[in-house]
C-alpha positions in Angstrom: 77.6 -24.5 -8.8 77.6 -21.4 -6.7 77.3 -18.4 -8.6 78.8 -15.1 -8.5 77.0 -12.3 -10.3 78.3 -8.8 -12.2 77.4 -6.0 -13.2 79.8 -4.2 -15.1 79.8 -0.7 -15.7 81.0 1.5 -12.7 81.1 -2.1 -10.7 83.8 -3.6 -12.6 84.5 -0.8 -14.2 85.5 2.7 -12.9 83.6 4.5 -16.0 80.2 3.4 -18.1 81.6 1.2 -21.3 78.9 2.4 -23.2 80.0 6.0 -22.7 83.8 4.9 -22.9 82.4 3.2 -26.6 80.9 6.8 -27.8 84.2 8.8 -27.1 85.8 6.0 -29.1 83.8 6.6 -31.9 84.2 10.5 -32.1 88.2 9.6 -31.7 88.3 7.5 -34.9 85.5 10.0 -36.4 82.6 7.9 -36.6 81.1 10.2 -34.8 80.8 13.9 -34.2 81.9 15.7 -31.3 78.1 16.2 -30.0 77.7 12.6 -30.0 79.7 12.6 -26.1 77.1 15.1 -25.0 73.9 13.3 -26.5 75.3 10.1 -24.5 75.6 12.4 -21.3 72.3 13.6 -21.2 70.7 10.3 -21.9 73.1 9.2 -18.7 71.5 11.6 -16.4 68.3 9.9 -17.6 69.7 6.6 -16.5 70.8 7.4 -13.6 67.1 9.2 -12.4 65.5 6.5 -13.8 63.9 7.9 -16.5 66.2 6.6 -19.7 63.8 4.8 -22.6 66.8 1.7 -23.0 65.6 1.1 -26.9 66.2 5.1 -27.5 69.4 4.8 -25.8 70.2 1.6 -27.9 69.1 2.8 -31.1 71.4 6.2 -30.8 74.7 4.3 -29.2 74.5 1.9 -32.5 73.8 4.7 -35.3 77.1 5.3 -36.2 78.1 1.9 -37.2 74.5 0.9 -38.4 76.5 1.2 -42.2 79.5 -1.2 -40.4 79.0 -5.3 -41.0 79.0 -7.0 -37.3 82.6 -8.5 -38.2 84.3 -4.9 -39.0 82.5 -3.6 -35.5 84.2 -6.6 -34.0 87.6 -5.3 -35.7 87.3 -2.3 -33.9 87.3 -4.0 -30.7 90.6 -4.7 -29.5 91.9 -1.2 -29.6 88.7 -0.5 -28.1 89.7 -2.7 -25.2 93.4 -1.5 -24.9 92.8 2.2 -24.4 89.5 2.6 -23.2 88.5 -0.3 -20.7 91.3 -1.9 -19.5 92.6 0.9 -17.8 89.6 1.7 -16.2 88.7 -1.9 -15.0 89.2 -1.8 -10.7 92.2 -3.4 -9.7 90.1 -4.9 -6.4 87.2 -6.2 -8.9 90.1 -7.9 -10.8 91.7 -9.2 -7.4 88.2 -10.4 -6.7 87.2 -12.0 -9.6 90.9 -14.5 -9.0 89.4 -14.9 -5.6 86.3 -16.2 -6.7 87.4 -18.2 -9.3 90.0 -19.9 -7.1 87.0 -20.6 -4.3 85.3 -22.5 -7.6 82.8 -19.9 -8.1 80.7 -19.6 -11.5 81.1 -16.0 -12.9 78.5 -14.3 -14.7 78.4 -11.0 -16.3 74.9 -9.8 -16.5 74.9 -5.6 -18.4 72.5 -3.4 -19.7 74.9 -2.9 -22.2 75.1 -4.2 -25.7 76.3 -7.6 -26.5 79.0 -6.8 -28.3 81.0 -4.3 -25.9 80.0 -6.7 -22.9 81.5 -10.0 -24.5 84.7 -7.7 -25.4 85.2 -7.2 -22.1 84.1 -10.4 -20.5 86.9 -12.3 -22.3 89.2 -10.1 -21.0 88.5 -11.0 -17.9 88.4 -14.5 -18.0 84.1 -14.6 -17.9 82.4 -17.0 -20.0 79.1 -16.8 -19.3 77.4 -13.2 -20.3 74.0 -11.8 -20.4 73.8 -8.7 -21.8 71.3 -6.5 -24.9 71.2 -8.4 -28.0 70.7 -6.8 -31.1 68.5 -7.6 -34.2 71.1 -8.5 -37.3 69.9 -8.0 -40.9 72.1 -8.2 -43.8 75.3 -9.0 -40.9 74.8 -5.4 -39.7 72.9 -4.7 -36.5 69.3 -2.6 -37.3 69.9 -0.6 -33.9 66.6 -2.3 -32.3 66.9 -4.6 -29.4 66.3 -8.7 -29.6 65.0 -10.2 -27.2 64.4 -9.6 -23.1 66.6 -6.4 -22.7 69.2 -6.8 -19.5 67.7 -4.1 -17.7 66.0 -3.5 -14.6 63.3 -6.5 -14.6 65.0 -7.6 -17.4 68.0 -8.9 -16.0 65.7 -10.9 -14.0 64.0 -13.0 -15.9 67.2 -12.9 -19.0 69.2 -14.5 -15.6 66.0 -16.9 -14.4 65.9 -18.0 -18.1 69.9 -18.4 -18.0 69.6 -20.5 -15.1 66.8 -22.6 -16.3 68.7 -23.6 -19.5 72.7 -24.0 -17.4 70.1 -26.2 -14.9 71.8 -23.8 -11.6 70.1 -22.0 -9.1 70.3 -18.6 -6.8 71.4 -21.0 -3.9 74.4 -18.7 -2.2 74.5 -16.4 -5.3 76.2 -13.2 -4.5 75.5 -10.2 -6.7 77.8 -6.9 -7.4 76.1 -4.0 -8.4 76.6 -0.5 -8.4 72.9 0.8 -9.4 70.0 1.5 -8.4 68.4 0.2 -11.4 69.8 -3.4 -10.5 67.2 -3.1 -7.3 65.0 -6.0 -8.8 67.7 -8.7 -9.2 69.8 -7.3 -6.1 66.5 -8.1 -4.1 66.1 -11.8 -5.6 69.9 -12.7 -4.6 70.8 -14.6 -1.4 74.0 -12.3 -1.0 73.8 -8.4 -2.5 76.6 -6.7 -2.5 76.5 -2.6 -3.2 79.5 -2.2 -5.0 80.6 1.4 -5.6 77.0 2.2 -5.3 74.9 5.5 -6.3 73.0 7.3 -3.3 70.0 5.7 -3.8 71.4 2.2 -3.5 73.7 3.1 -0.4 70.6 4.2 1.1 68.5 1.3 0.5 71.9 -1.0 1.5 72.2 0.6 4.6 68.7 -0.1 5.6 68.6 -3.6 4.6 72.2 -4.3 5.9 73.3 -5.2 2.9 77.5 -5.0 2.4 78.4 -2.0 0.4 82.0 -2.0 -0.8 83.9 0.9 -2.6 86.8 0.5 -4.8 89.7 2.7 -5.9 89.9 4.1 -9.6 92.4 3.5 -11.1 95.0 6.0 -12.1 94.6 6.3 -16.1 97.8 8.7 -16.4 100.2 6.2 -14.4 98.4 3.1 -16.8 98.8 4.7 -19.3 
């Protein structure tokens, strides 16, 4: 089966979940007002390729490190209501029906933990994800990554893996990213497509001729 491809935050997504998840956490004061500027500066690290992932990991997790993995699951839905699905592109919605309907298999592969990325998967109708897995001790999470991280090179070989195990194959795959840290997998896929992508990526789409699309924000105020 054909397969189309995802990333998720600010492809999908007008906004970074993971950011979205920290301002959640300082609104139901599990976390303190600083926490929103920690996660900014360790952004700007993403996005100049700089950012240690298990650093970033280990802080996003800390404040519900004392939380069991089924209360962190409670916190989920509201989560969802008021944070992502208001930010989720109507045209990556539109697009994800399209591709469906064409018989396309849908796979969400994030540098963002597990947790948040299945959240939102389901929303959208996506069954297959590949995203950070955390270690689990005593049902809470220990803030240290499990596994092949989702990340750069990561997502290539997590996905290769994937594929080996679902027995598919990159045969006509299309993938939608926004980053320039997705470079490695855009470059292994029959059909990249630059969604909504950071300078560096338009650049290196423009040169290789690759599609860029960008999509509209929503309007949180009207949503909401």
């Amino acid at each position: 089966m054909t397969l189309a491809i995802y990333d998720l935050d600010e492809t999908l997504l007008a906004g970074d979940s993971c950011t979205l998840f920290c301002e959640y956490l300082v609104e139901i004061g599990l976390a303190d007002d600083d926490f929103i500027q920690r996660d900014a500066q360790m952004m700007t690290r993403y996005e100049e390729q700089t950012l240690d992932l298990n650093d970033y990991i280990r802080f996003l997790v800390e404040p519900v490190l004392q939380l069991k993995t089924t209360d962190i699951d409670l916190l989920m839905p509201r989560f969802l209501d008021q944070y992502i699905v208001p930010n989720l592109y109507p045209e990556a919605i539109q697009m994800l029906v399209q591709h469906k309907q064409q018989g396309l298999r849908q796979v969400i592969i994030s540098a963002t933990v597990e947790f948040i990325v299945n959240t939102i998967a389901k929303q959208l109708g996506i069954d297959d994800v590949l995203a950070i897995q955390l270690h689990v001790n005593n049902q809470r999470y220990t803030g240290e990554v499990s596994g092949i991280p989702t990340f750069r090179e990561g997502k290539v070989e997590r996905l290769m893996n994937w594929m080996a195990e679902q027995r598919e194959t990159l045969e006509g795959a299309l993938f939608y990213s926004d980053s320039i840290n997705d470079l490695p997998l855009l470059e292994k896929i029959e059909f990249p497509i630059a969604t909504n992508p950071d300078q560096p990526l338009i650049e290196i789409a423009i040169k290789r001729n690759w599609p860029v699309v960008q999509w509209t924000a929503p309007n949180v105020n009207d949503v909401q």
